[in-house]
C-alpha positions as CSV (number, residue, x, y, z in Angstrom):
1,X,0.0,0.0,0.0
2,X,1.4,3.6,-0.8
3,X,0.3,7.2,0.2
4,X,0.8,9.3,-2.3
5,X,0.7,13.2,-3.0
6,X,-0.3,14.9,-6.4
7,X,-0.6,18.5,-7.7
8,X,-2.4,20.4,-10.7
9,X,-2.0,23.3,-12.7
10,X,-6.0,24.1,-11.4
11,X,-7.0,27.3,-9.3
12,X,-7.8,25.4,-6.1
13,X,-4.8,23.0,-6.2
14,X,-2.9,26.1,-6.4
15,X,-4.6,27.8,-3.7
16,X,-4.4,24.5,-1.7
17,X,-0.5,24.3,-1.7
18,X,-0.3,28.1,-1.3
19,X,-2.9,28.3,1.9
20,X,-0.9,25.0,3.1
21,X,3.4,25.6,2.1
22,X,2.9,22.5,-0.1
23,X,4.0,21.6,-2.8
24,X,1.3,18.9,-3.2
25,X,-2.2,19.8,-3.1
26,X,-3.7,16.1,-2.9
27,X,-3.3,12.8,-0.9
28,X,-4.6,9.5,-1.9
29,X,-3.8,6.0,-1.2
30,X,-2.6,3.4,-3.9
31,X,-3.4,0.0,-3.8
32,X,-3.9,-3.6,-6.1
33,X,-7.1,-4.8,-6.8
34,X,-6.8,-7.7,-9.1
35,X,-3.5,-6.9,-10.2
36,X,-4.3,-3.6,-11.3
37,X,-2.9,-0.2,-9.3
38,X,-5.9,1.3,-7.9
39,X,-5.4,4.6,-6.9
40,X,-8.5,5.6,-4.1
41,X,-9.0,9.1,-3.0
42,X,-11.5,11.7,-2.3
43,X,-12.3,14.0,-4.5
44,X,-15.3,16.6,-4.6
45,X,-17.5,13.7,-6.5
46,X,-16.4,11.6,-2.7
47,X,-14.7,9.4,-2.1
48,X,-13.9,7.6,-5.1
49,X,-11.6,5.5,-7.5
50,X,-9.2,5.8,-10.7
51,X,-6.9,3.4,-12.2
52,X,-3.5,4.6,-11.7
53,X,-2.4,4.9,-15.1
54,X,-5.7,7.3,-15.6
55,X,-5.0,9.4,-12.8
56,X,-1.0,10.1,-13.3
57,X,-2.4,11.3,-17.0
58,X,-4.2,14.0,-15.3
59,X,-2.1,14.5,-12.1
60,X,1.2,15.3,-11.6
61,X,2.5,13.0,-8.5
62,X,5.0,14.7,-6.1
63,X,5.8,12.1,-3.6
64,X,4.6,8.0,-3.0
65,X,6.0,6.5,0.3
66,X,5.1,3.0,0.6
67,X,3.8,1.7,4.0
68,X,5.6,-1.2,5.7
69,X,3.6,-3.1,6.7
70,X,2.3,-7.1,7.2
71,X,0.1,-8.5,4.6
72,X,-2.9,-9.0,6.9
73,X,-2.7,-5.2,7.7
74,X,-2.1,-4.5,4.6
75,X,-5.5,-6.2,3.3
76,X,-7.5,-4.9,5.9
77,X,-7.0,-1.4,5.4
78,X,-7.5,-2.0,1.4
79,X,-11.1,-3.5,2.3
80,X,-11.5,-0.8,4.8
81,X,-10.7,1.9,2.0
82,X,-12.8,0.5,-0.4
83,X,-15.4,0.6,1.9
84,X,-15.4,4.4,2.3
85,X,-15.9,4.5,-1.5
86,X,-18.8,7.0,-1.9
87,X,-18.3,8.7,1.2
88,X,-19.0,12.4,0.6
89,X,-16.5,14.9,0.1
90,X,-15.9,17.2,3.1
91,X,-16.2,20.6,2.2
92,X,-16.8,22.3,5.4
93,X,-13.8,21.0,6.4
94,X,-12.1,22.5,4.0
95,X,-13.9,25.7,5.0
96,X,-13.2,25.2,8.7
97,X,-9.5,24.8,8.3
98,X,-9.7,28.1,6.0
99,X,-10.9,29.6,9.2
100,X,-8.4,27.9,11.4
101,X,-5.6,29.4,9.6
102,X,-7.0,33.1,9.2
103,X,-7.5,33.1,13.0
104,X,-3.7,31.3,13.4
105,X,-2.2,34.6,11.5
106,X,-4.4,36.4,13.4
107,X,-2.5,34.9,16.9
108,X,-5.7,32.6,17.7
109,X,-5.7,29.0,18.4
110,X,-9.2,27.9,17.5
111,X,-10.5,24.0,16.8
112,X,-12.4,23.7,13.2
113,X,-15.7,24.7,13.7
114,X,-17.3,22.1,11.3
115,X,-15.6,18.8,11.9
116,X,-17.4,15.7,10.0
117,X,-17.1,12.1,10.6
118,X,-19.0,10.5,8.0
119,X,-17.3,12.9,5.4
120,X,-13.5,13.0,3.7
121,X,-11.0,16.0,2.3
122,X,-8.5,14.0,0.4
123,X,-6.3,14.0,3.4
124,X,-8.4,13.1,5.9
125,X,-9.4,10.3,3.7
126,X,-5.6,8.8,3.2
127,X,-5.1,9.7,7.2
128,X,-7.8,7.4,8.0
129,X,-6.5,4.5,6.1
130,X,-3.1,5.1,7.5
131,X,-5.0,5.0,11.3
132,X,-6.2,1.8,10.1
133,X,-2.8,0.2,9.0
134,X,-1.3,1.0,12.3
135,X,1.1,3.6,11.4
136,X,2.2,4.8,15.1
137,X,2.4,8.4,15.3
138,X,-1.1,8.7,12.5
139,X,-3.3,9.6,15.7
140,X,-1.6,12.7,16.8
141,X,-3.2,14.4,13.8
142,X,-6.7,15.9,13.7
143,X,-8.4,14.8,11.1
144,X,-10.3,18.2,9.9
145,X,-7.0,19.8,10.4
146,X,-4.6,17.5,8.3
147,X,-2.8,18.8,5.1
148,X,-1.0,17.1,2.1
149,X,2.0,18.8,3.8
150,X,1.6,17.7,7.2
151,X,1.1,13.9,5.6
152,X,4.1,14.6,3.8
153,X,6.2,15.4,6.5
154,X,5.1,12.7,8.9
155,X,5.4,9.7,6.3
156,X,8.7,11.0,5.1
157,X,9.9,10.6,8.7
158,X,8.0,7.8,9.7
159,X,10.2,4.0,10.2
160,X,7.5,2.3,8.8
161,X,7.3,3.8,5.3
162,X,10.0,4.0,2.1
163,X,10.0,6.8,0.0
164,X,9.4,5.4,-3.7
């Protein structure tokens, strides 16, 4: 299993990786289904999947680290992934940690005012999945507060991953 972190030429990636110091703007999580790289994400359509070839046609990808881990593990956070497929995306997330971060310049420390379980940003999405392959250290992030950036830095560090 990989996390991965992509980019585009689009207005909001942009705004993404400026709002964020990133240079990525998405996370998603690559798996095999059948033999066949499937990458699974969340996009504004939800949570949803492309084949991999599709999605590097359209994306450029920054980083992939591949996670480390057993077999069994390995399987059941695939199932658990594809499970989530169809989950809405969470936009008022993305609004709240807008809001986080104007208030953060501004010398506050407030908590996202619209967290959501049952919804996924791209990051909170790829998080999850690493919650539920184990990766020790994945719980000290808040989910409605996670960035590609923030992923980035914690999966480059982290013993249990390789950078591809």
């Amino acid at each position: 299993m990989i996390i991965g972190f992509s980019t585009t030429n689009k207005i909001f990636s942009r705004l993404i990786k400026w709002v964020t110091g990133s240079k990525a703007s998405h996370s998603y999580v690559l798996v095999t289904v059948a033999g066949e790289p499937i990458v699974v994400h969340s996009t504004h359509n939800g949570v949803n999947c492309d084949h991999y070839n599709k999605f590097k046609k359209d994306k450029k990808v920054v980083a992939e680290y591949e996670l480390l881990i057993d077999e069994e593990t390995e399987k059941n956070a695939t199932a658990h992934a594809l499970r989530l497929l169809d989950k809405p995306y969470d936009i008022l997330s993305i609004v709240g940690f807008g809001w986080v971060l104007f208030c953060k310049s501004l010398g506050f420390k407030v908590k996202n005012p619209f967290p959501n379980r049952s919804a996924y940003q791209c990051s909170e999405f790829a998080l999850t999945i690493m919650r539920k392959a184990n990766l020790e250290g994945s719980e000290k992030f808040a989910k409605e507060l996670v960035s590609p950036e923030d992923l980035i830095s914690f999966v480059k560090d982290h013993q249990k991953t390789k950078e591809l």
